[in-house]
N, C-alpha and C positions, 0 to 999 in steps of 0.2 A: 534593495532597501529592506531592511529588516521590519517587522511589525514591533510594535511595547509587547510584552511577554501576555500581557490578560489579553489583547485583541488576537495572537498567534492562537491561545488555546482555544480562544473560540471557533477560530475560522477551522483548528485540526476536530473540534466539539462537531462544526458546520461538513464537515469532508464526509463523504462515502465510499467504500471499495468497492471495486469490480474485483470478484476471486472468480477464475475459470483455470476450471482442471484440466488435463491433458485429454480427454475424452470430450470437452466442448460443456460443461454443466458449469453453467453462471451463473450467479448469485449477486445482489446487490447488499453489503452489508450497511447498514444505517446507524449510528448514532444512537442509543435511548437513554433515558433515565438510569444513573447506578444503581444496579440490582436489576433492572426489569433484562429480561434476555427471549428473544421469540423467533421463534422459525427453527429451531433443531440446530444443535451443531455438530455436524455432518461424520469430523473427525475423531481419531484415536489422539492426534497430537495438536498445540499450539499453530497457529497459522499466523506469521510475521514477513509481512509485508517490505519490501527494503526496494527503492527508486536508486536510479546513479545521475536523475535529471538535477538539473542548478544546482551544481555542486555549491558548498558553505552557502546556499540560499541567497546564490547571485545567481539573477536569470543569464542564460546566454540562452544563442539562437536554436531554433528546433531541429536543425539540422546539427547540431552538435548533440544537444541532447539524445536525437535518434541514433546519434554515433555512439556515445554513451550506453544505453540501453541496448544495441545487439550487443556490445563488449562485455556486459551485466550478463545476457543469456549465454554469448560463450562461456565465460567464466564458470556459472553455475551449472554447463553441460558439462564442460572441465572435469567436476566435482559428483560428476554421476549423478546429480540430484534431481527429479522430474522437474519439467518447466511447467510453473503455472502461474499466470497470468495476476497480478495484484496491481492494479489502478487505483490511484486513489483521483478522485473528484470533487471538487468544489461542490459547496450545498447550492449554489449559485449557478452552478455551469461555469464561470468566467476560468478556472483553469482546471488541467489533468496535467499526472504524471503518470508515465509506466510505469512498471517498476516487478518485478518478482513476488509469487509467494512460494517462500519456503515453510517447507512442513518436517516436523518431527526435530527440526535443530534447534540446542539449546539457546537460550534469548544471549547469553553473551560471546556464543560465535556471531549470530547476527548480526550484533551491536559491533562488533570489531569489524566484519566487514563492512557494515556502513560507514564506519571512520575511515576505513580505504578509500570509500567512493564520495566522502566530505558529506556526508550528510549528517544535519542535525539533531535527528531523531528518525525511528521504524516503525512501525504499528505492529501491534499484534495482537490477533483475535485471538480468542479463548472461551472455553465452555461457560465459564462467568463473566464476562467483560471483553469490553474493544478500548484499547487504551495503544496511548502514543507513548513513546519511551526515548526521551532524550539523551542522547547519544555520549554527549560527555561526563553529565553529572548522573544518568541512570534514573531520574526524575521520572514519574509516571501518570500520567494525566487518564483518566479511568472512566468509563461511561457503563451504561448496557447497550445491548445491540439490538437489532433487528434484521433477520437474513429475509429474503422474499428473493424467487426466482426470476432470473431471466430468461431470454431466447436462447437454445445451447447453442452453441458453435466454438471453432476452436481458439487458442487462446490468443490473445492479438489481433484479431481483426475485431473491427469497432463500427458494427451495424447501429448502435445507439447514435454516433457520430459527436461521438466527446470529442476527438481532435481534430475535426471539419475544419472547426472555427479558429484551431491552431497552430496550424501549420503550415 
């Protein structure tokens, strides 16, 4: 079941990333005010977020999606590209997805690989903004951010216990 288009951007407005490097350095990225931007942004490049969970934004079970998501990490080891960790999180807790961060690729390689994996839209952080970017129409929903540190470790394991409750 799809949301009305103004309650989606709130709930993606409501979402937060998990970004973990390949070295274990986590980061919670948060949502702020357009224009306001705090905590350092870390990179030389764009950091865009891309899931392969409920594909066209039909839930299926977590065991597919966890089928989904290594298919996503082969893929992008495929392609030589480092693996690093991009969750995104309900501001609520009630859901997560995995999903990839890729670094230094241009937003409409991205966007076309997310149309592979039927998704509706990718996130991507940036030195000025944390914005959702819808997949078909290239729509951009624009916030500020706020990065704040987590516990390092490496990527995909979930000491926080975002998927306890989902799986």
């Amino acid at each position: 079941m799809s949301l009305p288009k103004k309650e989606l951007v709130e709930a993606w407005r409501r979402t937060w990333l998990r970004i973990v490097d390949p070295e274990g350095h986590a980061w919670a990225i948060h949502g702020a005010d357009q224009g306001h931007t705090e905590g350092g942004f870390p990179l030389d490049h764009p950091v865009h977020v891309l899931t392969s969970w409920n594909p066209a934004s039909t839930q299926i079970p977590d065991s597919e999606n966890q089928d989904r998501h290594l298919q996503l990490i082969s893929e992008v080891t495929t392609k030589n590209l480092s693996i690093w960790e991009g969750t995104g999180v309900a501001g609520n807790g009630e859901w997560a997805e995995s999903g990839v961060a890729l670094i230094g690729l241009p937003l409409e390689e991205v966007i076309e690989w997310a149309k592979r994996w039927q998704q509706d839209a990718i996130w991507e952080w940036h030195p000025n903004g944390l914005a959702v970017v819808e997949c078909l129409t290239g729509q951009r929903h624009e916030w500020g951010w706020i990065r704040t540190a987590l516990p390092s470790r490496p990527p995909f394991e979930d000491p926080e216990g975002i998927f306890s409750d989902h799986e």
